[in-house]
PLY file of the C-alpha trace (Angstrom):
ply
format ascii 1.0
element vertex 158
property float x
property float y
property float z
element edge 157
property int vertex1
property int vertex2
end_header
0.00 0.00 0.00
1.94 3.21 -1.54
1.55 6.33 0.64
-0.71 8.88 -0.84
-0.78 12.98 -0.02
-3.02 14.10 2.36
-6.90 15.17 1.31
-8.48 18.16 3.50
-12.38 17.82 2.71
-12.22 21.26 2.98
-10.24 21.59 -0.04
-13.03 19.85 -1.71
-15.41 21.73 -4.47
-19.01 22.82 -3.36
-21.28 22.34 -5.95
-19.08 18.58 -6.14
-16.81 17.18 -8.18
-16.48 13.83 -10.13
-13.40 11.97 -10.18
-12.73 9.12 -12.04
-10.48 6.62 -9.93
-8.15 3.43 -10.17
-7.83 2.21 -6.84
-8.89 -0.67 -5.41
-12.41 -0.46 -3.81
-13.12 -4.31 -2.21
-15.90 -4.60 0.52
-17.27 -8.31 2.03
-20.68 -9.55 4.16
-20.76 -12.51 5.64
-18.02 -14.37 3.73
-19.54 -12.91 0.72
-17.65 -10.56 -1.61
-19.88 -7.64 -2.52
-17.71 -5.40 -4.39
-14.17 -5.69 -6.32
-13.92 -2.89 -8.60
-10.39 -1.54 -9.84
-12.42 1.70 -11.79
-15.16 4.01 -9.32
-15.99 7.80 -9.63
-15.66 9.50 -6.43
-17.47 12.49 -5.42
-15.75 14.99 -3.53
-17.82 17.61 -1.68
-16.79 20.04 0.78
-16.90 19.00 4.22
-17.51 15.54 3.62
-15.09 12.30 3.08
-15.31 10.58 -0.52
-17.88 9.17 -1.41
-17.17 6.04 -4.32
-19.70 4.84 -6.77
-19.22 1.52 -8.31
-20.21 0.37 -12.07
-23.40 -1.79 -11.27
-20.65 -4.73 -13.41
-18.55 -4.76 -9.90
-21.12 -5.40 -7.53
-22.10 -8.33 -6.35
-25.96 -7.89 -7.58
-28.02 -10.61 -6.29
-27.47 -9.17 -2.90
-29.02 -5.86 -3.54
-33.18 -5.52 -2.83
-34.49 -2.57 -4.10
-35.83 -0.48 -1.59
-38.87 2.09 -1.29
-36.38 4.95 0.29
-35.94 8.02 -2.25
-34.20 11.25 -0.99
-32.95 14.38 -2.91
-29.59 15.99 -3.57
-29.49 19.69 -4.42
-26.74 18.71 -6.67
-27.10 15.39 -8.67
-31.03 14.83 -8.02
-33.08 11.99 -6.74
-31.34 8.80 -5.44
-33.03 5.52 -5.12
-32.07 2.81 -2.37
-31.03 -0.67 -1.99
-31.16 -2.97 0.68
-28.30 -5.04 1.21
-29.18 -8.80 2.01
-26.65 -11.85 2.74
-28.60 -14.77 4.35
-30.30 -13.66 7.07
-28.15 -10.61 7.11
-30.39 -7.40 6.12
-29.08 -3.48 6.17
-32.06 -1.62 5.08
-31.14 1.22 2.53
-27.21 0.50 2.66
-26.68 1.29 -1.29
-27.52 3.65 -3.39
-28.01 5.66 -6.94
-28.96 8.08 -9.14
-31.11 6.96 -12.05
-31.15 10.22 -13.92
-28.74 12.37 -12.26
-28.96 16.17 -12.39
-26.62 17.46 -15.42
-23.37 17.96 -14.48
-23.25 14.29 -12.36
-24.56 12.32 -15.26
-21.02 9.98 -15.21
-22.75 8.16 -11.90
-26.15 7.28 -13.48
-26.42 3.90 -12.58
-23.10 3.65 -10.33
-23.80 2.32 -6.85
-23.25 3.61 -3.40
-22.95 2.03 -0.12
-22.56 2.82 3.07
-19.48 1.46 4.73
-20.63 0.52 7.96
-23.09 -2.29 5.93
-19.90 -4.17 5.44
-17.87 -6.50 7.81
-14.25 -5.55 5.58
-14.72 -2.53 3.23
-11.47 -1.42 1.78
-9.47 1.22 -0.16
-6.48 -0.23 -1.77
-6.66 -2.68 0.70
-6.64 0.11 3.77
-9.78 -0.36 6.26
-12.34 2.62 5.63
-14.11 3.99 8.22
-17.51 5.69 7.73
-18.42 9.26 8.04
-19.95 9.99 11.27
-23.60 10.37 11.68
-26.31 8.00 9.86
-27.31 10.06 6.97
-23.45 11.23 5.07
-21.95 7.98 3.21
-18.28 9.28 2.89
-15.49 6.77 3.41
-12.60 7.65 5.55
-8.82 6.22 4.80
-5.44 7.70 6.37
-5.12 10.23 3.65
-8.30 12.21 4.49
-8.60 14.61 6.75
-11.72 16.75 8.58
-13.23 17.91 10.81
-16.27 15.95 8.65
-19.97 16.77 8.23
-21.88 14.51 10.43
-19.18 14.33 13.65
-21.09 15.99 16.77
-21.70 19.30 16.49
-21.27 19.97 12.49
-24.70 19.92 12.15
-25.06 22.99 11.37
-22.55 23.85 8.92
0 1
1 2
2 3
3 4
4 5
5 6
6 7
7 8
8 9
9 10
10 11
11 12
12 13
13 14
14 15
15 16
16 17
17 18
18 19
19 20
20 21
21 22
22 23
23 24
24 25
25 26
26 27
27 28
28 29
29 30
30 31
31 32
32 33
33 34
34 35
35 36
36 37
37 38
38 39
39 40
40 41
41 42
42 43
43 44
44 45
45 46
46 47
47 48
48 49
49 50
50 51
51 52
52 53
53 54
54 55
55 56
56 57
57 58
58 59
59 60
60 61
61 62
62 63
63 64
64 65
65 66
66 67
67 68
68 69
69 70
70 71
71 72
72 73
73 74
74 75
75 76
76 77
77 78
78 79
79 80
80 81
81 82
82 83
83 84
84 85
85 86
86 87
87 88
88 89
89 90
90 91
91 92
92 93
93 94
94 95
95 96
96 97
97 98
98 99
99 100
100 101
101 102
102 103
103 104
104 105
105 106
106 107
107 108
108 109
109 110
110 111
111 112
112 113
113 114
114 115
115 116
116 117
117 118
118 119
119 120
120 121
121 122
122 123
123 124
124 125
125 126
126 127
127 128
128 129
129 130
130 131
131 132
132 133
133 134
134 135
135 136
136 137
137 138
138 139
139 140
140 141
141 142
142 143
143 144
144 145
145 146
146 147
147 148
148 149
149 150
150 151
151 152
152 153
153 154
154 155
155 156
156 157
């Protein structure tokens, strides 16, 4: 695992930015790999940790329900949700997507989401990734990223 410079999410773009990305995004349930994709977009936002979307063709797809949950982003539109289910394993509304993103984000129509706390190993060229405090943000925290983030105590109203 090769060092990489240090991220300040407040260095990030508001409206967000797209970034195509090589690096190794691998996450496991239950003995069950879920993702192992070598080519995401990550979206970079002020205040928040990355946030990777994976082509639907490195995903693991029989484990994803779809899921009634919509929300809205001011920025790339309306997301839809999946449920992630393993077995008897079930995290309600751990994935998601934009069908028809807003223009602008239209190079993550389709990608997928997740939450990393769904996963029991979720990994950035093969580092552990923590998620981004609070339930709601779905940023992905390695070693190079640093905050204060959205979501910690507090930050709520930023």
């Amino acid at each position: 695992m090769s060092r990489r410079p240090r991220e300040s999410v407040w260095d990030y773009p508001r409206p967000p930015a797209v970034e195509a990305v090589d690096r190794h995004i691998y996450a496991v349930l239950a003995g069950h790999v879920i993702v192992d994709s070598r080519c995401s977009l990550r979206v970079l936002e002020t205040s928040h940790p990355p946030v990777y979307y994976l082509p639907p063709v490195d995903v693991a797809l029989e484990y994803l329900e779809a899921s009634a949950r919509t929300t809205f982003c001011e920025y790339k539109g309306a997301a839809h949700y999946y449920s992630l289910v393993v077995g008897r394993i079930r995290h309600e509304d751990a994935a998601w997507y934009y069908p028809e993103p807003s223009r602008g984000y239209k190079a993550i129509a389709g990608y997928i989401a997740f939450y990393a706390w769904a996963f029991d190993e979720v990994s950035v060229d093969g580092e552990p990734v923590t998620p981004q405090p609070g339930g709601f943000y779905g940023g992905w925290i390695t070693s190079e990223i640093e905050g204060p983030f959205k979501g910690e105590p507090h930050t709520w109203g930023w």
